[in-house]
SERO-4910 file (N, C-alpha, C, O; in steps of 0.05 Angstrom, whole numbers):
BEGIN
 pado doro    nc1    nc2    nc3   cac1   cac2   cac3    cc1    cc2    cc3    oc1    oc2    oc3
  Unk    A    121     65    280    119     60    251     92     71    241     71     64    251
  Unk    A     94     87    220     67     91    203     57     66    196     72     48    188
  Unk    A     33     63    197     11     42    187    -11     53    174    -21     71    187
  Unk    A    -20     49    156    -42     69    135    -62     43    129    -57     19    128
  Unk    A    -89     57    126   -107     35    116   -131     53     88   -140     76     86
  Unk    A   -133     31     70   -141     50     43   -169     49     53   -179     28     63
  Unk    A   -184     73     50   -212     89     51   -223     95     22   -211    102      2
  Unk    A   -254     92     26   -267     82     37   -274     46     49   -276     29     32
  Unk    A   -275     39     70   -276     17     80   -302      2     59   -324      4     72
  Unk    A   -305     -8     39   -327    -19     27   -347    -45     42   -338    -66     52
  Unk    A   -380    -35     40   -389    -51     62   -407    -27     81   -431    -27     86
  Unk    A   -382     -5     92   -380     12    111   -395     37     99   -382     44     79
  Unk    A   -422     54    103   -424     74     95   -415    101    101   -415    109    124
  Unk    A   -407    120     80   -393    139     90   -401    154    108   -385    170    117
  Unk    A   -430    153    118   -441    166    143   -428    160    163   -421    180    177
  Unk    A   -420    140    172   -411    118    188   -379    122    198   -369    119    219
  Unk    A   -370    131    172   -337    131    170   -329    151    188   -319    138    206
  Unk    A   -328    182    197   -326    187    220   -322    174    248   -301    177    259
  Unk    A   -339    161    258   -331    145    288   -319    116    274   -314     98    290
  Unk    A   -316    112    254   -290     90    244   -262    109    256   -248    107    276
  Unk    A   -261    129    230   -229    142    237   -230    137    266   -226    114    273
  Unk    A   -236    155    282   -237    144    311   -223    123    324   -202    123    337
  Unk    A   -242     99    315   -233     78    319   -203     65    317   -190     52    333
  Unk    A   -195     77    282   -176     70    263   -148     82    278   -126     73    272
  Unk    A   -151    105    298   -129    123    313   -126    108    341   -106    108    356
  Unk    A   -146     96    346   -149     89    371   -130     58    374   -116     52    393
  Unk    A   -136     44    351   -125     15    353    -91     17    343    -74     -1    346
  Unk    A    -85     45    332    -60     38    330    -51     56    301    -29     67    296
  Unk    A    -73     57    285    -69     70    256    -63    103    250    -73    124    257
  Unk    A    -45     95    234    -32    133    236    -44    142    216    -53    164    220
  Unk    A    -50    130    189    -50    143    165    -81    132    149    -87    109    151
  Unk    A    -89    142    142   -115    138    117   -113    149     89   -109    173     85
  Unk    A   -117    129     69   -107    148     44   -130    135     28   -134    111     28
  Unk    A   -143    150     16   -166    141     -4   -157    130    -34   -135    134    -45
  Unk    A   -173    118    -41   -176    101    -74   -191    114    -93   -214    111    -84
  Unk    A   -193    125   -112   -210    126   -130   -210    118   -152   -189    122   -165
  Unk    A   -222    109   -161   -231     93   -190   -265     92   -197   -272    109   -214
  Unk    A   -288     73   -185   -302     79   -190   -326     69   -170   -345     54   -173
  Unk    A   -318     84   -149   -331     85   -120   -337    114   -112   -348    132   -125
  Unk    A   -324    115    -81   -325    147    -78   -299    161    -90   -278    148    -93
  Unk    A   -305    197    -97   -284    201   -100   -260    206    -85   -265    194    -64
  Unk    A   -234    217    -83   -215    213    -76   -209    237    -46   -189    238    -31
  Unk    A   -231    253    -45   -228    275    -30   -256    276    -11   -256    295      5
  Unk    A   -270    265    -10   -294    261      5   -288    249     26   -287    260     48
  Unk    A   -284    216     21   -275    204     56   -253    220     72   -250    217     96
  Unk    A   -237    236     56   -216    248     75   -230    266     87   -233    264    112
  Unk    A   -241    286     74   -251    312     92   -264    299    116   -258    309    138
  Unk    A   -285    273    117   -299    275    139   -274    256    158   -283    247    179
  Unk    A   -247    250    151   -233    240    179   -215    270    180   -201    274    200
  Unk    A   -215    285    164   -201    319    163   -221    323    191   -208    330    211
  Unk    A   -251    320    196   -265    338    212   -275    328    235   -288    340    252
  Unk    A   -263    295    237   -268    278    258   -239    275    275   -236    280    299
  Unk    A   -221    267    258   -195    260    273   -180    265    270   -171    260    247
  Unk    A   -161    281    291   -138    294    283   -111    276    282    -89    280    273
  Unk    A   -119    258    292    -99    238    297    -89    219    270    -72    201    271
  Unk    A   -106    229    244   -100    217    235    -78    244    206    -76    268    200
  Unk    A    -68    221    198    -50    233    175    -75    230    144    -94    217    152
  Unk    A    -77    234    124    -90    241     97    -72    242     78    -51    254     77
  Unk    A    -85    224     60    -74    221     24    -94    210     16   -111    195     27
  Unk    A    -90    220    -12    -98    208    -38    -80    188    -50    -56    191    -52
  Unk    A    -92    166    -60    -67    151    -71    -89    136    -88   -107    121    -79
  Unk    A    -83    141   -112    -94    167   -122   -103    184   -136   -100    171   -156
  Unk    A   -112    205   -144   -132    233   -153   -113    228   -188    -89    232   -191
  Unk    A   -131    220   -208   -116    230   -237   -104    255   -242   -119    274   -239
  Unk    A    -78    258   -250    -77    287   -263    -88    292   -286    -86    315   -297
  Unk    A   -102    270   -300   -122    282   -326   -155    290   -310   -164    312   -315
  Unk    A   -166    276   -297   -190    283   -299   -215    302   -278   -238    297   -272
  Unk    A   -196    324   -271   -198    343   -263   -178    377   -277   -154    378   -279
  Unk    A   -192    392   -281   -178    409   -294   -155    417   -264   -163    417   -241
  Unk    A   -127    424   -274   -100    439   -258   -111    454   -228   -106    447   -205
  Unk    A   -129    482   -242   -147    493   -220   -165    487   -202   -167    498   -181
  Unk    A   -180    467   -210   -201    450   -194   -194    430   -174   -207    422   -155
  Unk    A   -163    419   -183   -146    414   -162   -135    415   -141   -136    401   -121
  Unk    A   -121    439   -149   -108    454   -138   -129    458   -113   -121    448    -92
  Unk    A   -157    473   -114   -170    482   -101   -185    460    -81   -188    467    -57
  Unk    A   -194    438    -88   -195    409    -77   -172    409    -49   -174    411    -25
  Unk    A   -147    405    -70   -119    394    -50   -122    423    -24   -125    419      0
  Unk    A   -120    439    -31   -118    467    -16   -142    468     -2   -139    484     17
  Unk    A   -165    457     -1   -183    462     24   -177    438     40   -174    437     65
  Unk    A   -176    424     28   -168    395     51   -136    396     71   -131    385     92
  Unk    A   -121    412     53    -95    421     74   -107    441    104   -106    443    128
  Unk    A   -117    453     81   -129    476     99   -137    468    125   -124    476    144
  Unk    A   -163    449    128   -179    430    135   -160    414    164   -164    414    189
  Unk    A   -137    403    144   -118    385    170    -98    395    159    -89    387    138
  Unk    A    -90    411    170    -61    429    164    -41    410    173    -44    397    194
  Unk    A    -18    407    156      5    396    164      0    359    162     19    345    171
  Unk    A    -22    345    150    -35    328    155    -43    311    130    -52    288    131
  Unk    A    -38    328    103    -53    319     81    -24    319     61     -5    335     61
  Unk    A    -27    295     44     -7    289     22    -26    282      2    -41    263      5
  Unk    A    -27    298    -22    -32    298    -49    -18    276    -68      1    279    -83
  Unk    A    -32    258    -65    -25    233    -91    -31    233   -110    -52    221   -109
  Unk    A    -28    239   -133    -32    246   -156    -16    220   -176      6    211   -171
  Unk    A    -33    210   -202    -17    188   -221    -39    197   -241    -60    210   -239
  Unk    A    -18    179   -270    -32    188   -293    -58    175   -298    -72    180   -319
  Unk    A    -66    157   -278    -89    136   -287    -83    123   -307    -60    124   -317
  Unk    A   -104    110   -315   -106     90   -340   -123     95   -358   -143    107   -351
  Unk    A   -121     86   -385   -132     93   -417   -166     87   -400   -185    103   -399
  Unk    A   -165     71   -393   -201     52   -378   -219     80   -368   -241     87   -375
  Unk    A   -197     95   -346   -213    112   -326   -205    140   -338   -223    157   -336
  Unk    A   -193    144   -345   -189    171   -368   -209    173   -396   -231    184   -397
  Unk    A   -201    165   -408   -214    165   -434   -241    142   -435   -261    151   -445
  Unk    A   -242    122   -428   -265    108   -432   -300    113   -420   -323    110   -428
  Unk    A   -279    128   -384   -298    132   -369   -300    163   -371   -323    172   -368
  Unk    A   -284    177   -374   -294    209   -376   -286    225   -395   -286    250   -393
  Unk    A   -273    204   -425   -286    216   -449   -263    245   -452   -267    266   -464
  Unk    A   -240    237   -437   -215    254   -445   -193    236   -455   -189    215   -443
  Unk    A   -180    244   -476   -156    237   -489   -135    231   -463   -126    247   -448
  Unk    A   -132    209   -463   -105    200   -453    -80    200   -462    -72    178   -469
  Unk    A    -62    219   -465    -43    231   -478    -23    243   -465    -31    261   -449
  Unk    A      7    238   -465     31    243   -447     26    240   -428     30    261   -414
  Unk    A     15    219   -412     16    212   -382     38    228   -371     33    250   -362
  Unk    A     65    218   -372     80    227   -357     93    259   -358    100    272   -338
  Unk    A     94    268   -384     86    296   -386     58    314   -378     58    338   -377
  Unk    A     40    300   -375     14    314   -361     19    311   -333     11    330   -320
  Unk    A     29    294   -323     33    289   -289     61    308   -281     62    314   -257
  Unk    A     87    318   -300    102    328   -285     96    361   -290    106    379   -276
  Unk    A     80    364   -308     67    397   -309     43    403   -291     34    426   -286
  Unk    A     34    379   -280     20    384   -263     27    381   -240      9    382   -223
  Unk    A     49    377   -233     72    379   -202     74    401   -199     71    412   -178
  Unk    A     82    415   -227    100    440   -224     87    469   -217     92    490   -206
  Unk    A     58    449   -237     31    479   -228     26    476   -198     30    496   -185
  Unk    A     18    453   -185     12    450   -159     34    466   -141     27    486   -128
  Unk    A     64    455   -140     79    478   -132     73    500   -128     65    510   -107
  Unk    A     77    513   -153     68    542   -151     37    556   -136     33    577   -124
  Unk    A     17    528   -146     -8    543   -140     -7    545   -106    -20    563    -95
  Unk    A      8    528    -92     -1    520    -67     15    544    -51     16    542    -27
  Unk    A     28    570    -64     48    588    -44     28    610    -57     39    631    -59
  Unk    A      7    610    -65    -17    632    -68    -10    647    -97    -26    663   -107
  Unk    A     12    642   -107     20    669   -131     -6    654   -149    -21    635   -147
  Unk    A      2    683   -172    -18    680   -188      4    665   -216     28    668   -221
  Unk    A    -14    650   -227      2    638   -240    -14    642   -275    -39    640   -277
  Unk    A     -2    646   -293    -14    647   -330      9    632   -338     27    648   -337
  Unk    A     18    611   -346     39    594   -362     29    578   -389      7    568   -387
  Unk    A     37    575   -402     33    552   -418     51    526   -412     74    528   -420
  Unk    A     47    510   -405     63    478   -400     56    463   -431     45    469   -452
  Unk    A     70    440   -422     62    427   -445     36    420   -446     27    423   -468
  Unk    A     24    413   -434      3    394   -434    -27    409   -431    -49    401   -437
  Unk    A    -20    433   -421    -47    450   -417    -36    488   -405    -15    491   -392
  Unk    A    -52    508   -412    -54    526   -405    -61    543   -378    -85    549   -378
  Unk    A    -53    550   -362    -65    571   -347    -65    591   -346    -42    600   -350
  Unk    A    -82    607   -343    -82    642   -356   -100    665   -338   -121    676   -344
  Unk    A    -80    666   -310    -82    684   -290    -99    672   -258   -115    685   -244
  Unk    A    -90    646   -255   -104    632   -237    -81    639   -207    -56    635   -203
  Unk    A   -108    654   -185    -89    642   -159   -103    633   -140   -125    645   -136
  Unk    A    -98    616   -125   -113    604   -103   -129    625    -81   -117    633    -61
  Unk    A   -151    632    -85   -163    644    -62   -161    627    -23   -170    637     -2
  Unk    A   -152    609    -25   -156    592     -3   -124    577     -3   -121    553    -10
  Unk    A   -106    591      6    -80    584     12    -68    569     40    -63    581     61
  Unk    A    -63    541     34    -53    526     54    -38    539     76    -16    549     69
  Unk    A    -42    541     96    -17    548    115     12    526    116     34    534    124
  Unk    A      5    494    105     26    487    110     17    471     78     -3    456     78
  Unk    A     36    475     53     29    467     29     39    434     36     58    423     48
  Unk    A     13    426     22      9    387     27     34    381      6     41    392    -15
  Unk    A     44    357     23     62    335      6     58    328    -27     33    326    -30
  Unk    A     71    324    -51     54    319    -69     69    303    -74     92    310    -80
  Unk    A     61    274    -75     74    245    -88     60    238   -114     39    245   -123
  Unk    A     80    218   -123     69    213   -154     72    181   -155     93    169   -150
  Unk    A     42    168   -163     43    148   -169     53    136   -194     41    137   -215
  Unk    A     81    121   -189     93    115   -205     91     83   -217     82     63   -206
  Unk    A    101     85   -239    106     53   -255    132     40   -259    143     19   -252
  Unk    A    137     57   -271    165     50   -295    190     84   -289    183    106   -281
  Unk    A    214     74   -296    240     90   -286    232    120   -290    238    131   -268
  Unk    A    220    140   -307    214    163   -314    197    173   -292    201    195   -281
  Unk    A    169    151   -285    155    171   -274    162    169   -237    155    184   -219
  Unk    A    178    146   -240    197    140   -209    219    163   -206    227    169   -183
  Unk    A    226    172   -225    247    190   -225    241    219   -214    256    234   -202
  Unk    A    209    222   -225    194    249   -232    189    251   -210    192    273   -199
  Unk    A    178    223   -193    165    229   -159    185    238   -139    180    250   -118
  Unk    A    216    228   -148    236    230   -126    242    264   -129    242    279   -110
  Unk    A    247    275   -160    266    288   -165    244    319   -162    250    336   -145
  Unk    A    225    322   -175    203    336   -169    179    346   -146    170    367   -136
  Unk    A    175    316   -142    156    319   -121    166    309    -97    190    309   -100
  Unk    A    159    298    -66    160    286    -52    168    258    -41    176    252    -18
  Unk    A    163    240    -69    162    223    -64    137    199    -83    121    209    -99
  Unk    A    136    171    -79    125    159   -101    102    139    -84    101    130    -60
  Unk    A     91    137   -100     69    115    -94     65     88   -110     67     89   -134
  Unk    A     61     72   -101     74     38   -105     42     28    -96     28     33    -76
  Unk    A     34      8   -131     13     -8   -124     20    -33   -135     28    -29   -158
  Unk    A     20    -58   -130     15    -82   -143     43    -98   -148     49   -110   -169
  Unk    A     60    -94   -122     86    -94   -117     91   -123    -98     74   -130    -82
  Unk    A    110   -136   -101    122   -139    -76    148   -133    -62    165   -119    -72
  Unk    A    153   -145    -38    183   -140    -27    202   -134    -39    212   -112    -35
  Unk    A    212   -153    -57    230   -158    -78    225   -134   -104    242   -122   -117
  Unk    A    205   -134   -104    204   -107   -132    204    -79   -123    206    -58   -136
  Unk    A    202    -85    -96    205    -57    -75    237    -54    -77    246    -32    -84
  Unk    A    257    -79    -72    279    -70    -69    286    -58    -95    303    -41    -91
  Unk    A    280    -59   -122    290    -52   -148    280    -20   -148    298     -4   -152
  Unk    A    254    -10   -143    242      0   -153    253     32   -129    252     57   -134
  Unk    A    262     18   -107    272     39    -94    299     51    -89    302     73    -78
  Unk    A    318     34    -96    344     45   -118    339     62   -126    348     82   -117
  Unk    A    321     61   -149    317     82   -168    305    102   -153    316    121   -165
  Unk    A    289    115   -135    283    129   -119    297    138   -107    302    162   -111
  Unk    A    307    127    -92    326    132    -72    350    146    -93    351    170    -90
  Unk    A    366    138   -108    386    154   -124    376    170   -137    386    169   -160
  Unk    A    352    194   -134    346    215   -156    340    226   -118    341    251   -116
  Unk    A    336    218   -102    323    230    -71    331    212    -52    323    189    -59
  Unk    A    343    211    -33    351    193     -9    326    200     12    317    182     26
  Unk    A    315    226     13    295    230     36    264    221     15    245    217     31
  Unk    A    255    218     -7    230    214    -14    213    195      3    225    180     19
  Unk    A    190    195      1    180    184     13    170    159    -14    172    160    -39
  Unk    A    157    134      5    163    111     -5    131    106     -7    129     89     11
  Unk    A    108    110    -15     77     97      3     84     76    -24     96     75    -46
  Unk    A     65     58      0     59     34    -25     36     17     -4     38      9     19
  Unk    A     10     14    -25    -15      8    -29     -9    -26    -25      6    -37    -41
  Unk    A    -23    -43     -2     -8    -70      2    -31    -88      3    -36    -94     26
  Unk    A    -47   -101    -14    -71   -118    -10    -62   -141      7    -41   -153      7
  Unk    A    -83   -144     20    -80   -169     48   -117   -181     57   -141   -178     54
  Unk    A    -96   -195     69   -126   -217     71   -110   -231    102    -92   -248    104
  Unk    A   -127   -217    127   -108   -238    152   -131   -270    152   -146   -273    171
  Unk    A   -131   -285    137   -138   -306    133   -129   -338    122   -119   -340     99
  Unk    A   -131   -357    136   -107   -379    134   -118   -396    101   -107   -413     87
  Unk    A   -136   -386     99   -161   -403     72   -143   -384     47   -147   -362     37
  Unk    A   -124   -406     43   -107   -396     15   -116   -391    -13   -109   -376    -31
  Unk    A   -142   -414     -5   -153   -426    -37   -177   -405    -42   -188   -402    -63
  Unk    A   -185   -389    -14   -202   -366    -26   -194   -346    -27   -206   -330    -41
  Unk    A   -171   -338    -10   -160   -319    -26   -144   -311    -48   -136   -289    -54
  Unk    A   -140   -334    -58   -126   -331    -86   -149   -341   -101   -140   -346   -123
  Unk    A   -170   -346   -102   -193   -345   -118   -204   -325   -119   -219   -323   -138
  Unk    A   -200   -299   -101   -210   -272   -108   -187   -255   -119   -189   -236   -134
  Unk    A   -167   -265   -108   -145   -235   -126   -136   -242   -149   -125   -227   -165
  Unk    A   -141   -280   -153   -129   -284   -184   -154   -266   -200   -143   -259   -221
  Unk    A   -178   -257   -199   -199   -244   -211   -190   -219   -210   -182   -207   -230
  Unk    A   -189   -208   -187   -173   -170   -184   -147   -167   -203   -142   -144   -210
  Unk    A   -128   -193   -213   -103   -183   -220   -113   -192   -248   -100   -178   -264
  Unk    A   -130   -209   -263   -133   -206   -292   -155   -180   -286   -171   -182   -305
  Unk    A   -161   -161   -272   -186   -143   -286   -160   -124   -280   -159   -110   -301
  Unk    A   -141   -116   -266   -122    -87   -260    -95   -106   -289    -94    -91   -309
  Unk    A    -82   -125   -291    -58   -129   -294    -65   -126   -329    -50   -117   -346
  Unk    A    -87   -135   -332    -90   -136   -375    -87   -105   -375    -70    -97   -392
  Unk    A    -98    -90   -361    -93    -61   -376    -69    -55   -374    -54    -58   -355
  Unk    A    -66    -44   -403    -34    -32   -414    -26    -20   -406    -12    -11   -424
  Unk    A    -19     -4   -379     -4     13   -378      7     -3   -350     28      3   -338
  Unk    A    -13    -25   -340      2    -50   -321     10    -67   -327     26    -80   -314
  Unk    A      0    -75   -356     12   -105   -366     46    -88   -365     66    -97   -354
  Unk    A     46    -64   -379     77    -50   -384     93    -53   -364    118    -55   -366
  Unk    A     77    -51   -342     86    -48   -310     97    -73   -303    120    -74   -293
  Unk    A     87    -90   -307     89   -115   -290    119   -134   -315    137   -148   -308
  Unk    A    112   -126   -336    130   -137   -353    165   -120   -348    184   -133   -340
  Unk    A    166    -97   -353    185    -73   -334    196    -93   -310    219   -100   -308
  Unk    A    170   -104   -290    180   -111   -267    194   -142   -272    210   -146   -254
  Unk    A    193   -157   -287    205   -183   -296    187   -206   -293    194   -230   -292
  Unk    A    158   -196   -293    143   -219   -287    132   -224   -313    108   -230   -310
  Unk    A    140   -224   -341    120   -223   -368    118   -250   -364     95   -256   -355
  Unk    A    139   -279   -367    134   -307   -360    115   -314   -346     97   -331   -350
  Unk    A    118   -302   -329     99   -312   -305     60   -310   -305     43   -324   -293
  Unk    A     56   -285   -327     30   -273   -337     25   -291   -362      6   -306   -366
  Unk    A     41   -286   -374     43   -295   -405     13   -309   -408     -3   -298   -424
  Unk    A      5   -328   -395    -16   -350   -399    -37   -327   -398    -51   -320   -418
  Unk    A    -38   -318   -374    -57   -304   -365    -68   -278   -390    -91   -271   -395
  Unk    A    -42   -267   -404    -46   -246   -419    -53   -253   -443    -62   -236   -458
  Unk    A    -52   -277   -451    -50   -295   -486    -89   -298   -479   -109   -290   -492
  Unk    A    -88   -313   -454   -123   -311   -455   -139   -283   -459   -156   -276   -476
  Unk    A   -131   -275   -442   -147   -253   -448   -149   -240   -472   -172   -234   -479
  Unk    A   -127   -232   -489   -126   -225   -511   -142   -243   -532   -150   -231   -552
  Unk    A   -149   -271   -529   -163   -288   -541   -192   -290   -543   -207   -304   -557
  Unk    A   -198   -266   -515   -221   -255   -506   -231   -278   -494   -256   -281   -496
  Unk    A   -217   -299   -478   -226   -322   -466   -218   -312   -425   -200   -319   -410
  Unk    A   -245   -292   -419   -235   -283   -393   -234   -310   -371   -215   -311   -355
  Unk    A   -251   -328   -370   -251   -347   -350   -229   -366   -351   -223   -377   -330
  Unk    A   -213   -371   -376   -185   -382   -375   -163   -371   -361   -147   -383   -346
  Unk    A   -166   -327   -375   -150   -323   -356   -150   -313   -336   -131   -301   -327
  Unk    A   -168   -315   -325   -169   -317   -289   -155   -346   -286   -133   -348   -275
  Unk    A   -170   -371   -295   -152   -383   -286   -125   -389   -284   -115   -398   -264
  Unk    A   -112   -384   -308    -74   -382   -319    -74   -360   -297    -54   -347   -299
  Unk    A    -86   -352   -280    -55   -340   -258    -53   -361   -239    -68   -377   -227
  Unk    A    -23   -355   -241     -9   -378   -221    -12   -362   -185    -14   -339   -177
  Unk    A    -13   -383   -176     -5   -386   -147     11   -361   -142      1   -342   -128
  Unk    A     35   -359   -154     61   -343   -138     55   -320   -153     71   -303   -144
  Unk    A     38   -309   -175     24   -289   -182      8   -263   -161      9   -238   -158
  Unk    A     -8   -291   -147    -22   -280   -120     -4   -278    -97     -8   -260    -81
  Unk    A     12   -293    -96     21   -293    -67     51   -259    -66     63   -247    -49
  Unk    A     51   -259    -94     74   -239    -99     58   -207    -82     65   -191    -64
  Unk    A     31   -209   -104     16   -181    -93      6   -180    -70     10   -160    -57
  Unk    A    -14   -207    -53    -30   -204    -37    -15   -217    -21     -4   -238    -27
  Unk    A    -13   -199     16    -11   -218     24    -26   -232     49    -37   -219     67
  Unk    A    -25   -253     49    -50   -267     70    -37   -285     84    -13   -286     87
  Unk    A    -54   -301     95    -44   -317    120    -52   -305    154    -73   -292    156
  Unk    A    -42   -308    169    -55   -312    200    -41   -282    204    -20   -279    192
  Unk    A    -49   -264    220    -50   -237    228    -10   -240    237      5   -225    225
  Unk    A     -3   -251    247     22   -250    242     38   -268    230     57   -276    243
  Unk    A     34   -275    208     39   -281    185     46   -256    161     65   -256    146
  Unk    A     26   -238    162     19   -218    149     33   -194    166     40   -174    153
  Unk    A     36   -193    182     55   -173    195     85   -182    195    102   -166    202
  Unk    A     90   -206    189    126   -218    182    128   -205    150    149   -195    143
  Unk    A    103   -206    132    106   -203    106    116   -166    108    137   -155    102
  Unk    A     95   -157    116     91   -133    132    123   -117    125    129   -100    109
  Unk    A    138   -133    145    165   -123    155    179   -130    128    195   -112    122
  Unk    A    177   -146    115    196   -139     86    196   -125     73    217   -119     62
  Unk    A    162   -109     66    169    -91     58    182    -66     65    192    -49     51
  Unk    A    177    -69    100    192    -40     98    220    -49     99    233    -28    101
  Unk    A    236    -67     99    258    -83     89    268    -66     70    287    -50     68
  Unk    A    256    -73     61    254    -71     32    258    -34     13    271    -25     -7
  Unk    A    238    -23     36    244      5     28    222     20     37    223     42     47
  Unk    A    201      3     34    171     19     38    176     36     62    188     27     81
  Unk    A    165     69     63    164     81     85    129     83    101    120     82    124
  Unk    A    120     84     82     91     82     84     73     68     72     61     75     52
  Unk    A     69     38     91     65     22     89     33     19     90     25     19    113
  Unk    A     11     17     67    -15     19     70    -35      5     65    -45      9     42
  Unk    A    -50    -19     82    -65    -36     83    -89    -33     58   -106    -16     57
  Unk    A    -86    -47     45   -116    -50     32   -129    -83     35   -122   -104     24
  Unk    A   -149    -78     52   -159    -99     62   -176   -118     46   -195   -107     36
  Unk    A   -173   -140     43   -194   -151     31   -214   -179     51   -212   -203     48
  Unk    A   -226   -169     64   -251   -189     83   -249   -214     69   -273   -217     65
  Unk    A   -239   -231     60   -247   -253     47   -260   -283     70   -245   -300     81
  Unk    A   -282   -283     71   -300   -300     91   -293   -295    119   -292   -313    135
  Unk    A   -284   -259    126   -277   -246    144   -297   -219    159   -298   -200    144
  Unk    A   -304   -217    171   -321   -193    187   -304   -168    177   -281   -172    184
  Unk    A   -307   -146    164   -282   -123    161   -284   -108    183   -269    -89    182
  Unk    A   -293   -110    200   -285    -92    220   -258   -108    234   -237    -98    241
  Unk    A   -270   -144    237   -252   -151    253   -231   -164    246   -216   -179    259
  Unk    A   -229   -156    214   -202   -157    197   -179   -129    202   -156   -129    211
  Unk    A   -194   -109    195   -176    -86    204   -166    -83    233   -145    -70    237
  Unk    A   -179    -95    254   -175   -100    278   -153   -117    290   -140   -113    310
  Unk    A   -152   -145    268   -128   -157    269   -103   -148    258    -82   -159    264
  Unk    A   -104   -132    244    -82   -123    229    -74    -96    243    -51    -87    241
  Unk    A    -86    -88    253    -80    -57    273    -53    -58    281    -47    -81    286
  Unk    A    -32    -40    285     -4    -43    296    -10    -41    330      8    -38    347
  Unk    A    -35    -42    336    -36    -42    369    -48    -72    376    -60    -73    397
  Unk    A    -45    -94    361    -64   -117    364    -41   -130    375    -43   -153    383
***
């Protein structure tokens, strides 16, 4: 079974991260796929497990299609194939209004039309032609890859809602899944699965192998009011059938009363996204999702009054 763990390990310096991958192949782990938001970026921790370990598989999950121009992409994704040929999957999503426009001061505009013209350029850019088109969303005018993949990387699309789930099956590869559970896995991959039966499935899985309930739902009820108020997740999560269940949580915040709503998330709020409990506890949860659908199943760890090395260690598929 693929097992993936999200990079950079926070805590861990990226000098360091090299004889981690290592490690990360050795205990059992197939896959590493990086985060970006507002840490490192999304192509850095890969290259140095691209130049340490071959053993491992590479993604982004993942890289905005707004805030990098088409070409600069393109050229990014294409040295890192290059790099670990046959090895690297291109995750690409529209981001959010927060990390688009707030933080780098570009218009956030047709998400899902900016993400499927930028499938279509990647396609093309990644078989070397030269490409001049107009798309909807932006121009290119005589661009070709000087540095052509021998084996063009996977390109999945982090999806939300039915359109851009549709776009990952029917276009690209396959979709990427954050802030999910079991149960919203089974809905969410229907719809996948009937536009693609072979797509691939990743989905981003916060965990905590720790039996201390009350602290770990004291840290992710905080992570799910700072990711779940923004609009393009509250849309998400409401889509998914949980608006009841937020409601408290979303009325505060809008009231601009943040310490209420951290508190209005309920219990089964946390226990839906994160999951925790004793190392196999979390590997029974584990198995629902791929139950469920998940093909690529990818740890995002959270140490909560835990050592991270000897959290990822418990959770290893060789433990």
């Amino acid at each position: 079974m693929d097992q993936g763990l999200t990079v950079p390990l926070d805590g861990i310096p990226l000098r360091e991260h090299p004889a981690l991958y290592r490690e990360l192949a050795d205990i059992g782990y197939t896959d590493v796929w990086s985060a970006e938001s507002n840490g490192a970026d999304g192509f850095t921790p890969l290259a140095l497990a691209a130049a340490t370990e071959p053993r491992l598989r590479l993604g982004t999950a993942v890289v905005s299609s707004f805030t990098r121009g088409p070409a600069t992409l393109a050229q990014s994704a294409a040295a890192l194939a290059c790099a670990a040929p046959g090895r690297f999957a291109l995750g690409i999503g529209a981001s959010s209004d927060v990390i688009v426009r707030r933080w780098n001061d570009i218009p956030f505009e047709a998400p899902y039309s900016r993400t499927r013209d930028l499938v279509a350029f990647l396609r093309a850019a990644f078989t070397g032609e030269r490409i001049t088109r107009r798309y909807d969303t932006f121009s290119v005018d005589g661009f070709r890859l000087g540095l052509v993949p021998p084996s063009p990387p996977k390109i999945l699309v982090a999806a939300l809602r039915t359109r851009m789930l549709r776009l990952g099956a029917r276009d690209a590869d396959g979709v990427i899944l954050n802030w999910v559970s079991p149960e919203d896995v089974i809905r969410v991959a229907a719809i996948v699965r009937a536009e693609n039966p072979w797509a691939e499935i990743v989905t981003r899985i916060m965990v905590c192998p720790s039996r201390d309930a009350d602290a770990v739902r004291a840290v992710v009820r905080t992570l799910i009011t700072g990711y779940l108020t923004v609009p393009v997740y509250r849309a998400y999560q409401t889509w998914l059938g949980h608006g009841e269940r937020l409601a408290d949580m979303w009325a505060a915040w809008d009231a601009g009363d943040r310490k209420a709503a951290v508190a209005a998330v309920p219990d089964e709020a946390v226990d839906a996204v994160c999951v925790h409990g004793s190392p196999e506890e979390c590997r029974e949860r584990l198995a629902g999702y791929l139950r469920a659908g998940v093909t690529t199943p990818v740890w995002a760890v959270l140490p909560i009054g835990l050592d991270l090395r000897e959290a990822v260690g418990a959770l290893a598929p060789s433990s």
